[in-house]
Structure formats: structure tokens, C-alpha cells
Backbone and ligand atoms as CSV (ligand in chain L), in Angstrom:
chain,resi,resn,atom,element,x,y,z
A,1,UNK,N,N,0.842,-1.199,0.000
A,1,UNK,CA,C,0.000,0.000,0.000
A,1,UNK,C,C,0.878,1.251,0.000
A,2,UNK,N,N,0.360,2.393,-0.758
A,2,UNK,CA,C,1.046,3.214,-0.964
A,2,UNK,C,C,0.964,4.882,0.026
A,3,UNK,N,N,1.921,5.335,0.523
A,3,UNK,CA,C,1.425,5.926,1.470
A,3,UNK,C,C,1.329,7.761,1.089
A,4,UNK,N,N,0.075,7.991,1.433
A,4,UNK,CA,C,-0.041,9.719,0.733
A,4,UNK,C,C,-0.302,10.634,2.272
A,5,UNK,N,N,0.710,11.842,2.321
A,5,UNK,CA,C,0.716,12.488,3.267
A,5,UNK,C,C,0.809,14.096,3.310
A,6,UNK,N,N,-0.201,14.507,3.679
A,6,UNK,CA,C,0.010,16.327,3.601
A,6,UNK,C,C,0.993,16.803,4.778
A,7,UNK,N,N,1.235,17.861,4.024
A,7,UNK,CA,C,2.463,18.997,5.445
A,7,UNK,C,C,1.641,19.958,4.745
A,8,UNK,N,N,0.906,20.196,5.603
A,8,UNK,CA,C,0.060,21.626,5.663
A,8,UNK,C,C,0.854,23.021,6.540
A,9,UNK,N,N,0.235,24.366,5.551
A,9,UNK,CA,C,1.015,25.648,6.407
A,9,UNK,C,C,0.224,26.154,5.990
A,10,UNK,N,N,0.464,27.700,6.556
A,10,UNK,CA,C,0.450,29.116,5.961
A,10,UNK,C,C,1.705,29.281,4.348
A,11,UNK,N,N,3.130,28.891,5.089
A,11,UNK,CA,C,4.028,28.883,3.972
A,11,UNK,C,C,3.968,30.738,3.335
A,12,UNK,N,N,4.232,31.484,4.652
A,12,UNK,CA,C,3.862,32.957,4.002
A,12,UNK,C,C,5.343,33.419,4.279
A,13,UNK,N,N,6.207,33.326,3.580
A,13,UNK,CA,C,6.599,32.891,2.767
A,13,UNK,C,C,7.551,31.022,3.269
A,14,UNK,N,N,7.154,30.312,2.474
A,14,UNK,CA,C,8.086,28.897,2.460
A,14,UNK,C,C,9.549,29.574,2.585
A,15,UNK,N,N,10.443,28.956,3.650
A,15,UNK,CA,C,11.576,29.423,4.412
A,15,UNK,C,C,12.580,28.242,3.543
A,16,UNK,N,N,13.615,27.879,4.209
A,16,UNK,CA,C,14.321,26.823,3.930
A,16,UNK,C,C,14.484,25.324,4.794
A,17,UNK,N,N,13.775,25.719,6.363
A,17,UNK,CA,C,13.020,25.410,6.983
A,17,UNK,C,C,11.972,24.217,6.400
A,18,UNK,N,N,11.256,24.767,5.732
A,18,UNK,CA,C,9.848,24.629,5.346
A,18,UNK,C,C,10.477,23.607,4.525
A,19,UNK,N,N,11.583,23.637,3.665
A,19,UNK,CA,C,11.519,22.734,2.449
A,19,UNK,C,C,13.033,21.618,2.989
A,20,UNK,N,N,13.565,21.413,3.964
A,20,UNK,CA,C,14.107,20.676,4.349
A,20,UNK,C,C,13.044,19.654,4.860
A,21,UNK,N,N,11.765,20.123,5.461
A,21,UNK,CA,C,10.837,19.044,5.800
A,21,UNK,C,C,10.236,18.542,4.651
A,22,UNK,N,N,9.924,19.423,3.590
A,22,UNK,CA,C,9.575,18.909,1.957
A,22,UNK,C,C,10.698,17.785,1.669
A,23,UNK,N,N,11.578,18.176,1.949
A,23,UNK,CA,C,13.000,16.930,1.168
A,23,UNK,C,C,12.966,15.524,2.185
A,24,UNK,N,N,12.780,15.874,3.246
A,24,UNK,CA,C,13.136,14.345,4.083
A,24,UNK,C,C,11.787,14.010,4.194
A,25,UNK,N,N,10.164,14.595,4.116
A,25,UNK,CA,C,9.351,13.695,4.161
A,25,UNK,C,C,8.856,13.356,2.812
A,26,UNK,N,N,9.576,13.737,1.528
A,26,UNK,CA,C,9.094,13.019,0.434
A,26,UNK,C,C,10.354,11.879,0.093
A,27,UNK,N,N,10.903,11.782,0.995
A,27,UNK,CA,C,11.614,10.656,0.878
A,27,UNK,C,C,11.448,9.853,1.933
A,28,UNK,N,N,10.461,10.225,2.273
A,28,UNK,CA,C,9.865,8.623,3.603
A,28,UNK,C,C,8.373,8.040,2.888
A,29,UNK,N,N,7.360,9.224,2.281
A,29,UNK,CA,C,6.215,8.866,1.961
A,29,UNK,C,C,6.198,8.459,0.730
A,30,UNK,N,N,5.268,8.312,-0.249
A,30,UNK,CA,C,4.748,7.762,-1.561
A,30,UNK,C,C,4.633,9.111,-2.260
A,31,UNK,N,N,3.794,9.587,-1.742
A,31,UNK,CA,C,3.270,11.303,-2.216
A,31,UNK,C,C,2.925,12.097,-1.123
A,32,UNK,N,N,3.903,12.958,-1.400
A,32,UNK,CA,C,3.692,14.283,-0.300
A,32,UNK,C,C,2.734,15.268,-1.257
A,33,UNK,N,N,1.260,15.773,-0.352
A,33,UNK,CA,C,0.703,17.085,-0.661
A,33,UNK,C,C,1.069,18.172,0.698
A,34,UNK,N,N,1.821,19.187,-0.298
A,34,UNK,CA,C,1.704,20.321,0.353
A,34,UNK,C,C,0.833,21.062,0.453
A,35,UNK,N,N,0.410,21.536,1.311
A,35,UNK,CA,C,-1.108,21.966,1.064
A,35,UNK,C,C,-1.114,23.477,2.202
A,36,UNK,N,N,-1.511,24.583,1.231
A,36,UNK,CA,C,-1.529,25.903,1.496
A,36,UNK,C,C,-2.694,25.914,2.251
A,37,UNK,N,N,-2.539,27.177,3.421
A,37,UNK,CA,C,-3.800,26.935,4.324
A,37,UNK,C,C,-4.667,28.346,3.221
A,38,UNK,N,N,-5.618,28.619,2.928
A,38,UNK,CA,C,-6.104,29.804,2.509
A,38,UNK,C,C,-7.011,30.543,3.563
A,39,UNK,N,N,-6.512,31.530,4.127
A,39,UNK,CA,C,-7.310,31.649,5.457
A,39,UNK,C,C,-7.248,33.671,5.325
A,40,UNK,N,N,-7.699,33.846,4.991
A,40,UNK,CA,C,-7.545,35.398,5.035
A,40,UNK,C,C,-7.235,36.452,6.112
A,41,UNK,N,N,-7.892,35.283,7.459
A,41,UNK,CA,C,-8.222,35.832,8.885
A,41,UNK,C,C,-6.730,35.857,9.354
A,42,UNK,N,N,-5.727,35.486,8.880
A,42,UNK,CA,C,-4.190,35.527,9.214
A,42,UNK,C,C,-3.942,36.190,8.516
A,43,UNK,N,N,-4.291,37.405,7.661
A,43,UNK,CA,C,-3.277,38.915,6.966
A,43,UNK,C,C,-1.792,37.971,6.667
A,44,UNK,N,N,-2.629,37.503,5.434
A,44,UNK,CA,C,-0.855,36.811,5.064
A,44,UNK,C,C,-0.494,38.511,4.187
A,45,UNK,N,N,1.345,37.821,4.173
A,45,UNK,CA,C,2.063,38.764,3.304
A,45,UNK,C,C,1.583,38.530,1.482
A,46,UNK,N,N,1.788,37.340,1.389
A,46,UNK,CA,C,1.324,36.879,-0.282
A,46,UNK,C,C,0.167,36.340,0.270
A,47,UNK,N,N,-0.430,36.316,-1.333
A,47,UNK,CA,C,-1.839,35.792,-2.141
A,47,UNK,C,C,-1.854,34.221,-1.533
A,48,UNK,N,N,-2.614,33.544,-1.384
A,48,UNK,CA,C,-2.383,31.749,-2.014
A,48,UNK,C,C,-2.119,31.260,-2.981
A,49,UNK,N,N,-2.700,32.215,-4.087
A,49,UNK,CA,C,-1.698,31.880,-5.213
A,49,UNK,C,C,-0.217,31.846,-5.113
A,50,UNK,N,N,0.225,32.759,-4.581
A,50,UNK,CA,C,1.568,33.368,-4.663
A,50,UNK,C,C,2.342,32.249,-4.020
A,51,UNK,N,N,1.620,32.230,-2.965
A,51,UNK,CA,C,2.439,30.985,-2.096
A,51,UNK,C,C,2.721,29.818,-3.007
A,52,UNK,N,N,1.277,29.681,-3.378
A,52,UNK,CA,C,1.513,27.943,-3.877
A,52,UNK,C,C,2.279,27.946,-5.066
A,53,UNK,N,N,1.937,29.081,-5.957
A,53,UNK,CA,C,3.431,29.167,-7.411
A,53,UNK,C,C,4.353,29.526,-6.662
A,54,UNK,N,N,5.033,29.949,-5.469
A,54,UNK,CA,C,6.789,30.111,-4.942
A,54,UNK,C,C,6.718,28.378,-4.343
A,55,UNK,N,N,5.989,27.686,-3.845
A,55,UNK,CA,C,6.522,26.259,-3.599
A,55,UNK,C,C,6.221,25.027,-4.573
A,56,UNK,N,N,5.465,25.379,-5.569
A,56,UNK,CA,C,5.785,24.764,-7.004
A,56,UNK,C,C,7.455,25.020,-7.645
A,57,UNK,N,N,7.574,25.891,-7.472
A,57,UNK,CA,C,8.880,26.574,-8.233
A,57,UNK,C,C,9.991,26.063,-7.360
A,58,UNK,N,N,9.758,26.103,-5.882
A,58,UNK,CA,C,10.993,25.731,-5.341
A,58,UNK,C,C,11.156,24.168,-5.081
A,59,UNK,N,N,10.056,23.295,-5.103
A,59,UNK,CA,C,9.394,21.975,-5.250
A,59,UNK,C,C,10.054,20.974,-6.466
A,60,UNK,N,N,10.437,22.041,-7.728
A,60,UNK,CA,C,9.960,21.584,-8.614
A,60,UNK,C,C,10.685,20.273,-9.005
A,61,UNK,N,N,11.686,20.221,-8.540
A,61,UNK,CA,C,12.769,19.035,-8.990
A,61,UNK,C,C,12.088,17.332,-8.107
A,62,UNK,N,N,10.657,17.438,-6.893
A,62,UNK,CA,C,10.514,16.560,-6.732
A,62,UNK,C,C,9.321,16.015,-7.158
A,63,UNK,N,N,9.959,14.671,-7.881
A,63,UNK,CA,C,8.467,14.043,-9.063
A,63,UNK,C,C,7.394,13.894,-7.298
A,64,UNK,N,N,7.239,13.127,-6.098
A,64,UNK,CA,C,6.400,12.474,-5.773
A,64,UNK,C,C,5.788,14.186,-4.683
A,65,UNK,N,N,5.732,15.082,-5.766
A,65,UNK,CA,C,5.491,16.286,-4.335
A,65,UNK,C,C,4.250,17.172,-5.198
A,66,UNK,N,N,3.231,16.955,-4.481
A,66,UNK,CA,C,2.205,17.649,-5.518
A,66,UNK,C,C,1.564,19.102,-4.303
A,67,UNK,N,N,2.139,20.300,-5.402
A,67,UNK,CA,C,1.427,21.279,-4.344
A,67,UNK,C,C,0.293,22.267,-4.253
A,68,UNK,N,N,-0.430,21.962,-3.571
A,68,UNK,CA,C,-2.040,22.660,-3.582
A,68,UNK,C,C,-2.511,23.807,-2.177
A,69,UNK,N,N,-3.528,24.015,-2.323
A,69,UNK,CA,C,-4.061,24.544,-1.426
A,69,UNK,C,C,-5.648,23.986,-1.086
A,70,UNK,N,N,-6.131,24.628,0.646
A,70,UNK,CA,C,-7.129,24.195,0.780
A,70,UNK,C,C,-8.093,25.354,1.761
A,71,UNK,N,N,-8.921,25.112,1.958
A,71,UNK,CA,C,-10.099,25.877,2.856
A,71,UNK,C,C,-10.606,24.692,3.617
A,72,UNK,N,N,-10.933,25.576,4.951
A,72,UNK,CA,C,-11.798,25.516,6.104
A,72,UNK,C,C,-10.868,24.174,7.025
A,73,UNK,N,N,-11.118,22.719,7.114
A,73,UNK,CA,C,-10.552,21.779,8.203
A,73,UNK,C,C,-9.765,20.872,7.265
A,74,UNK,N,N,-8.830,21.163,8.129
A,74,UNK,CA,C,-7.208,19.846,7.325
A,74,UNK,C,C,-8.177,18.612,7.087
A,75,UNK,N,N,-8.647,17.922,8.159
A,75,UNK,CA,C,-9.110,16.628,8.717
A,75,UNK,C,C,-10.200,16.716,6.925
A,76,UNK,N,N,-11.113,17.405,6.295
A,76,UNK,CA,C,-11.677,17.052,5.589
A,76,UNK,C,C,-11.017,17.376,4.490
A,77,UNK,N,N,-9.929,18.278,4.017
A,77,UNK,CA,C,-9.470,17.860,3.037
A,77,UNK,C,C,-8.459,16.919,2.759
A,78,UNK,N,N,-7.782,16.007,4.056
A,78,UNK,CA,C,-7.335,14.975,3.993
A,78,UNK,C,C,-8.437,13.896,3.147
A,79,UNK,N,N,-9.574,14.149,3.860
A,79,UNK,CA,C,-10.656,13.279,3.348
A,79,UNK,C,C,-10.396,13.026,1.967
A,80,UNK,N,N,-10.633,14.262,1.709
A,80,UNK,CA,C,-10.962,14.740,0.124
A,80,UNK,C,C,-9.808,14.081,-0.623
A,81,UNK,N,N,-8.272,14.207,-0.723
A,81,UNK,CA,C,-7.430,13.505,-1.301
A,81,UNK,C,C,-6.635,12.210,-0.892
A,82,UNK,N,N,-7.521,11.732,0.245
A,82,UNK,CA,C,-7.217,10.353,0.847
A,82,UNK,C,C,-6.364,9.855,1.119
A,83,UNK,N,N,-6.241,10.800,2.611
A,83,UNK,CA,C,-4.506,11.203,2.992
A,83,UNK,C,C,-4.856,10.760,4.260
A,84,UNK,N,N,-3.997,10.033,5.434
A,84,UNK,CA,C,-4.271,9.609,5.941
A,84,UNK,C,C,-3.239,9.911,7.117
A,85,UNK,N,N,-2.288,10.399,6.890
A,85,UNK,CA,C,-0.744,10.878,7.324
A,85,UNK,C,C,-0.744,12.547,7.102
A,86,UNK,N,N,-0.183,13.049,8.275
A,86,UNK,CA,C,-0.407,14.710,8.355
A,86,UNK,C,C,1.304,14.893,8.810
A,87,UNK,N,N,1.655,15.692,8.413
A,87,UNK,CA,C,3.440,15.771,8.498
A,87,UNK,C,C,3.630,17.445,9.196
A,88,UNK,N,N,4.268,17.749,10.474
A,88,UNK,CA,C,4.396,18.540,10.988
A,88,UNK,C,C,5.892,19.044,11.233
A,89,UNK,N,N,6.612,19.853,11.445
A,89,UNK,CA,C,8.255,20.108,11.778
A,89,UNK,C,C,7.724,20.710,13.537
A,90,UNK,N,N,8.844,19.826,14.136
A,90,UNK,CA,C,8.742,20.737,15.584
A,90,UNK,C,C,10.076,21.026,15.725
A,91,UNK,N,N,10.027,22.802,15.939
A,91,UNK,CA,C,11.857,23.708,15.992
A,91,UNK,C,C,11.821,23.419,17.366
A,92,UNK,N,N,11.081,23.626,18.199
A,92,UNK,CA,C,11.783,23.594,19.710
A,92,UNK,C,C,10.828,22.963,20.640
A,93,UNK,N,N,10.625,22.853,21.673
A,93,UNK,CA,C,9.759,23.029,22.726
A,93,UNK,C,C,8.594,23.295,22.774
A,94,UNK,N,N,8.935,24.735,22.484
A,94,UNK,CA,C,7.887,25.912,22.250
A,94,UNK,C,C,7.071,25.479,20.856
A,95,UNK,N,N,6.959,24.779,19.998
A,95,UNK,CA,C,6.121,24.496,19.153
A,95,UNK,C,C,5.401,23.161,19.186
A,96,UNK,N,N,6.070,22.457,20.613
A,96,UNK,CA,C,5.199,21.272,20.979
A,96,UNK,C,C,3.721,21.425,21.205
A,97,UNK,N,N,3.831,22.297,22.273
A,97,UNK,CA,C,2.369,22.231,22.779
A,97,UNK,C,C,1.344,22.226,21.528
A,98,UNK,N,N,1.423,23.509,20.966
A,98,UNK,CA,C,0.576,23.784,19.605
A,98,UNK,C,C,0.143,22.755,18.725
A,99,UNK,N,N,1.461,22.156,18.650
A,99,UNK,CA,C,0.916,21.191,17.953
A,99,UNK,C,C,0.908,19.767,17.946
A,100,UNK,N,N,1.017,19.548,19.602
A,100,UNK,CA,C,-0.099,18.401,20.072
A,100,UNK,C,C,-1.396,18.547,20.135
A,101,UNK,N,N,-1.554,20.367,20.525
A,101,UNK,CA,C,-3.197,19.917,20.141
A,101,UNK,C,C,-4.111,19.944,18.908
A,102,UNK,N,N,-3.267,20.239,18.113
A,102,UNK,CA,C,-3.811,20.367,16.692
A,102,UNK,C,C,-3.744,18.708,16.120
A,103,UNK,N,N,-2.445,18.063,16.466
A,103,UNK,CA,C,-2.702,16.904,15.744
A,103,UNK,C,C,-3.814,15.355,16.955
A,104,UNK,N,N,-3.992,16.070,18.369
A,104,UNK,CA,C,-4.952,15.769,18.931
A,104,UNK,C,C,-6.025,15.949,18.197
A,105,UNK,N,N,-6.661,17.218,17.964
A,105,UNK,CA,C,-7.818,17.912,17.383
A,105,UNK,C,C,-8.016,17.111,15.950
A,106,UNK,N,N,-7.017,16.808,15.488
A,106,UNK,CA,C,-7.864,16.231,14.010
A,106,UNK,C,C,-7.880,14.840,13.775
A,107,UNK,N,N,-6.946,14.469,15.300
A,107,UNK,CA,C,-7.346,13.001,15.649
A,107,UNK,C,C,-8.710,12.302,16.299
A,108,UNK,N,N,-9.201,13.287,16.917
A,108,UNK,CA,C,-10.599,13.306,17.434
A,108,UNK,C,C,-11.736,13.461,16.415
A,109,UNK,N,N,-11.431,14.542,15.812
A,109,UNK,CA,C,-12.377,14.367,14.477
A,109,UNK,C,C,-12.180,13.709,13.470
A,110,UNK,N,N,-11.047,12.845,13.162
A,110,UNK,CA,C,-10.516,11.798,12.179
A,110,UNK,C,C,-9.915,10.809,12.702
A,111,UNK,N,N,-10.688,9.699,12.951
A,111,UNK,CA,C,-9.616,8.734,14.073
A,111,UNK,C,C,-8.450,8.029,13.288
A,112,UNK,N,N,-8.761,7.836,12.001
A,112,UNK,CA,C,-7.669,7.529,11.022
A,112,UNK,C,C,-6.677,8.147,10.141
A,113,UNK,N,N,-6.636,9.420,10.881
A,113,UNK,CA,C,-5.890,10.347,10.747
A,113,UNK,C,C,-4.695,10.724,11.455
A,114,UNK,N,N,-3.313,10.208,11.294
A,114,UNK,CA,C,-2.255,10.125,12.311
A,114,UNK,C,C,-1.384,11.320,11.559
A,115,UNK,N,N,-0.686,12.137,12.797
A,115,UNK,CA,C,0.249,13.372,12.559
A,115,UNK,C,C,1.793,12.823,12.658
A,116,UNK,N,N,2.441,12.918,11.712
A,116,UNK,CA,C,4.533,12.418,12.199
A,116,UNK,C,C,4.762,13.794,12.426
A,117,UNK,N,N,5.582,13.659,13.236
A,117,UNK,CA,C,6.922,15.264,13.634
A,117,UNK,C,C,7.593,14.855,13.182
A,118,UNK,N,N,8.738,15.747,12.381
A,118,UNK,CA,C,10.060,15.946,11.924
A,118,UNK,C,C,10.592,16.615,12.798
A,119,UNK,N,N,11.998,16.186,13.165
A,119,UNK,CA,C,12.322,17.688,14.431
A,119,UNK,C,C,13.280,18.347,13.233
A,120,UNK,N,N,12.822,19.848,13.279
A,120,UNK,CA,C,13.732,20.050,12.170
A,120,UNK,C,C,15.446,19.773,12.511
A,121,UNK,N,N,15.655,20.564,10.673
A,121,UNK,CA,C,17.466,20.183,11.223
A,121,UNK,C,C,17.791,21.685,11.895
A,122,UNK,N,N,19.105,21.345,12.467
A,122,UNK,CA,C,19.311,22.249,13.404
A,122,UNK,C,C,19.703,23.686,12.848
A,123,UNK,N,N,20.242,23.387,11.618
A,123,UNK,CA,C,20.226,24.599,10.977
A,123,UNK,C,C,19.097,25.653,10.668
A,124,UNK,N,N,18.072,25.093,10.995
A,124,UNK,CA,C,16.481,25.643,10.860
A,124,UNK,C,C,16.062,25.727,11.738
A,125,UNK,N,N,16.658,25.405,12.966
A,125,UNK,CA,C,15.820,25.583,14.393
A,125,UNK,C,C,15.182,27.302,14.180
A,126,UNK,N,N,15.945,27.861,14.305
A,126,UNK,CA,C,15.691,29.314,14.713
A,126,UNK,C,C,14.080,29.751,13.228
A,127,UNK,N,N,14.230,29.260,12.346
A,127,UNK,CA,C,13.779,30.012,11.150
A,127,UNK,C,C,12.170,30.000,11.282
A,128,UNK,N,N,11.716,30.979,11.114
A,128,UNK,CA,C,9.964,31.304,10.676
A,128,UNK,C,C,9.954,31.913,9.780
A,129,UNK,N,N,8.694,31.639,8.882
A,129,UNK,CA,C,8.103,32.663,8.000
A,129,UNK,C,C,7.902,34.118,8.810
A,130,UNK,N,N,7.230,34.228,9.542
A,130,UNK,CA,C,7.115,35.433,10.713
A,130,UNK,C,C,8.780,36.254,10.440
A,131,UNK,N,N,10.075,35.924,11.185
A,131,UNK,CA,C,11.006,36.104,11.315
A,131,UNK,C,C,11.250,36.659,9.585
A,132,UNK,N,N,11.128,35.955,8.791
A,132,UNK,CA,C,11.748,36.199,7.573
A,132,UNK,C,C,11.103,37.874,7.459
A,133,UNK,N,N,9.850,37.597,7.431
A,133,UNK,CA,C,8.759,39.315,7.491
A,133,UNK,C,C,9.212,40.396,7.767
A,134,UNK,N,N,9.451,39.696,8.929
A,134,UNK,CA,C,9.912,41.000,10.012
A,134,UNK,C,C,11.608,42.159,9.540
A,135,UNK,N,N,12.289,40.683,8.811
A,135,UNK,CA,C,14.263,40.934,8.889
A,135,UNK,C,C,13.543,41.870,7.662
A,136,UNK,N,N,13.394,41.004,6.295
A,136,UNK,CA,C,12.980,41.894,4.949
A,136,UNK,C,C,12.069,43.377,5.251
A,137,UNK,N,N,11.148,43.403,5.969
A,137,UNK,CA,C,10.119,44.781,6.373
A,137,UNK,C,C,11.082,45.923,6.866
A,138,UNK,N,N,12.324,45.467,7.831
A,138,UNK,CA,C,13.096,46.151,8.262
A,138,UNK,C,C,14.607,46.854,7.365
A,139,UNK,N,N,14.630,45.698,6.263
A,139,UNK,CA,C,15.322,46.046,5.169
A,139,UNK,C,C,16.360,45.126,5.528
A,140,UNK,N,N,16.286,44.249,5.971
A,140,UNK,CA,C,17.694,43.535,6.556
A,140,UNK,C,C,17.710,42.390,5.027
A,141,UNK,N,N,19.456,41.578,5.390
A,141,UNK,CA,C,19.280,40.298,4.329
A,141,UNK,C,C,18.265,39.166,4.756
A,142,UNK,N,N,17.467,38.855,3.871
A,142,UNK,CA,C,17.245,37.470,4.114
A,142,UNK,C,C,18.005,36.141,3.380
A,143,UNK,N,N,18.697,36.738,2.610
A,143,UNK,CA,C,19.039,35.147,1.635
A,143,UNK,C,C,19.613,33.965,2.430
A,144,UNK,N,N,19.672,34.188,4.169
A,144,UNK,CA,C,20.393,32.851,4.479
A,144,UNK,C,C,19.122,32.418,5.142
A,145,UNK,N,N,17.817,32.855,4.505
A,145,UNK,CA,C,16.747,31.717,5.803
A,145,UNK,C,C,15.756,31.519,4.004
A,146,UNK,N,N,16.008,32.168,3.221
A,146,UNK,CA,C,15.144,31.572,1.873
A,146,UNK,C,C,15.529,31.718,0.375
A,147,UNK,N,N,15.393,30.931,-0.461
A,147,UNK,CA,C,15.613,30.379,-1.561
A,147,UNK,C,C,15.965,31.960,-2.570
A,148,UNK,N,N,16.788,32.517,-3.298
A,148,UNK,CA,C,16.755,33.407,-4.311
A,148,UNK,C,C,15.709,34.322,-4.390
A,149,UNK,N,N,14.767,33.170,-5.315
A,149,UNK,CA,C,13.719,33.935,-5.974
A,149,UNK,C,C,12.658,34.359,-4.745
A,150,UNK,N,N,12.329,33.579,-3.681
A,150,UNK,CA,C,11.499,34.344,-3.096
A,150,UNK,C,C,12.635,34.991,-2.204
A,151,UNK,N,N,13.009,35.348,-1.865
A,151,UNK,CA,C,13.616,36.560,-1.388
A,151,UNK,C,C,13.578,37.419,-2.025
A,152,UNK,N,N,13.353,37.806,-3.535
A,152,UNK,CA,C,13.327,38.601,-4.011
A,152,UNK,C,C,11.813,39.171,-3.958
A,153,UNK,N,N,11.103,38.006,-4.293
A,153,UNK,CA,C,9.741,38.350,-4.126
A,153,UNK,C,C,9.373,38.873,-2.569
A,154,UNK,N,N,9.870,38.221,-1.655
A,154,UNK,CA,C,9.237,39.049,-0.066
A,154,UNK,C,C,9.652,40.676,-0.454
A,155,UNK,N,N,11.300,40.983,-0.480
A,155,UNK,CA,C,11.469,42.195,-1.255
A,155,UNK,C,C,10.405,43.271,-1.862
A,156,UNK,N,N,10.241,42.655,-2.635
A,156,UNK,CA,C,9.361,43.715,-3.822
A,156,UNK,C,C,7.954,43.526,-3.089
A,157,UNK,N,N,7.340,42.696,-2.249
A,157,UNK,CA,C,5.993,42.913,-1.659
A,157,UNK,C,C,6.314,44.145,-1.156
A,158,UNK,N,N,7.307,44.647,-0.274
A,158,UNK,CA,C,7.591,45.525,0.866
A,158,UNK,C,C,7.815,46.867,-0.187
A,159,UNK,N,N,8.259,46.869,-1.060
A,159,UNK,CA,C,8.372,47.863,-1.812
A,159,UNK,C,C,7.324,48.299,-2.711
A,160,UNK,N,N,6.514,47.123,-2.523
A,160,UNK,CA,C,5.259,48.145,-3.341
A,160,UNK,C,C,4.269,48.393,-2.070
A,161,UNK,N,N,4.203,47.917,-0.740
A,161,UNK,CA,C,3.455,48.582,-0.057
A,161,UNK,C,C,3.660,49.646,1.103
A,162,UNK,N,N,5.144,49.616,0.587
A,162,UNK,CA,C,5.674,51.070,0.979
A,162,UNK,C,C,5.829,52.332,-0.218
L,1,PNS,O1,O,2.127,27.159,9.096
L,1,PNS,P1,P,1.080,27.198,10.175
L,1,PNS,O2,O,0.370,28.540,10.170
L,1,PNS,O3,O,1.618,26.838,11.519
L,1,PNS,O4,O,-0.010,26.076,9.783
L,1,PNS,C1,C,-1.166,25.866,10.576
L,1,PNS,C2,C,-2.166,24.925,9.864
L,1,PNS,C3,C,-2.487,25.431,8.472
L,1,PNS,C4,C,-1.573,23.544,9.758
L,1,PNS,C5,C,-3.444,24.863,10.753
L,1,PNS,O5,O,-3.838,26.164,11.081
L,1,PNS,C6,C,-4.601,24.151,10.075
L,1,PNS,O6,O,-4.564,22.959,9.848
L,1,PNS,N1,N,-5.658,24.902,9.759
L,1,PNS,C7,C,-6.841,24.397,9.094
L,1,PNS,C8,C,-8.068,24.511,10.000
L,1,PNS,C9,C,-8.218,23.287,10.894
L,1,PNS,O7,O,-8.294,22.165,10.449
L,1,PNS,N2,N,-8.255,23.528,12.218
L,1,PNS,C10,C,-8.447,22.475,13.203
L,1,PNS,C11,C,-7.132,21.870,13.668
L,1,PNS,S1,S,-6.501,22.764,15.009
């Protein structure tokens, strides 16, 4: 049996972080969906579009990695692409709690719905999308927490809404 598993985010902007867990859990699963949260009520920096074409683009070299987006509860669009495996990164401590109860929460409403942690690598401990926001908004470098092209793109968001 073949095994299909989402790593769901925001991904505002996908870090390097973000895609070290893309690289080691599409080399444990069958098919990894990445799957964009679309949630408006979080004032992302990019579109969902935007997101999901910057992790297509940075994705692109892996055949078993298909990347989408979704609305309203993980637990039913797992349903929907018959995913059964939910893939999470925990940086420290401090991101345990959160998300024991989230992968509690969609274990209760999906009993066949199991969450893996990745602990990230240590080179990524420190890194957030948040953090990236904040260094670029302030004018600082980002190129050592994300990929080229979106660094360029966080960039030019800040410059056209300044
Ligand atoms: O990158 P993030 O912001 O930490 O990702 C959080 C995400 C998207 C995984 C989480 O907010 C989520 O699954 N939202 C969908 C709504 C849902 O299912 N909520 C119930 C579980 S707590």
C-alpha cells in the first residue's frame, strides 16, 4: 500500500526550513501534498496563489510532491485527497504544545488520521516565516533563511506597499 501524506502551512513565505521538511518527508512517503492553508483571517504577506506558485517553483525538482491549497478543516481535506498521514516540523519546545493539540484535534475528528513530527534540522531551528517578514520589512538580508527567488519576491511585496 502506498502511502499519501500532507504537510500543511500558511508557507507565508516557504523558508528553507519549510523545504528541508519537503525533502526528508518526500523521501519517507509515496506522495507528499503540500497543502496551502487559505485563510484570510491571518493577513498573510502573499496571495495563495503566490504561495503555492513560490513552492511549485521551489518543489519543482521533486516528481512524488504535488502542491495545492485548501479551505476551512485539514481533517476534511485529507478526506478529500485520501490522505491519511499529516506531516508537521517541531523547531523547539515551544512548538510542541501547539501542535499536540492540533494533531490531537484532528485526531478526534478523524480517528484515522495520524500526525509524524520531523524535528527540524538544526540549521532551521531558529527560522519562521514570521522572522523572515519582520528581517525583509526592516530592510535587513534574508538570503540565508530563503531560496533566491522568493527573497526577491518578499522584497518587492515591501516595496510596493511602501
Ligand atoms: O504554518 P502554520 O500557520 O503553523 O499552519 C497551521 C495549519 C495550516 C496547519 C493549521 O492552522 C490548520 O490545519 N488549519 C486548518 C483549519 C483546521 O483544520 N483547524 C483544526 C485543527 S486545530
Amino acid at each position: 500500500m502506498s502511502t499519501r501524506a500532507i504537510y500543511p502551512g500558511s508557507f507565508d513565505p516557504v523558508t528553507l526550513g519549510h523545504l528541508d521538511i519537503i525533502h526528508r518527508s518526500a523521501n519517507i512517503v509515496d506522495e507528499l501534498y503540500v497543502a496551502v492553508l487559505n485563510n484570510q483571517q491571518k493577513n498573510p504577506l502573499f496571495s495563495v496563489e503566490e504561495r503555492v506558485e513560490m513552492l511549485k517553483e521551489t518543489t519543482a525538482t521533486l516528481s512524488n510532491v504535488i502542491v495545492t491549497s485548501f479551505q476551512g478543516l485539514l481533517v476534511d481535506f485529507a478526506k478529500r485527497v485520501d490522505a491519511r498521514l499529516i506531516i508537521r516540523g517541531i523547531r523547539a519546545i515551544t512548538d510542541f504544545e501547539y501542535e499536540l493539540q492540533m494533531a490531537q484535534t484532528n485526531r478526534i475528528m478523524e480517528h484515522g488520521l495520524d500526525t509524524m513530527f520531523l524535528t527540524s534540522s538544526l540549521e532551521y531551528s531558529y527560522l519562521s516565516s514570521s522572522t523572515v517578514k519582520e528581517v525583509a520589512m526592516l530592510g535587513g538580508d534574508i538570503s540565508h533563511f530563503v531560496v533566491p527567488a522568493v527573497a526577491r519576491k518578499t522584497r518587492e511585496k515591501f516595496c510596493e506597499r511602501s
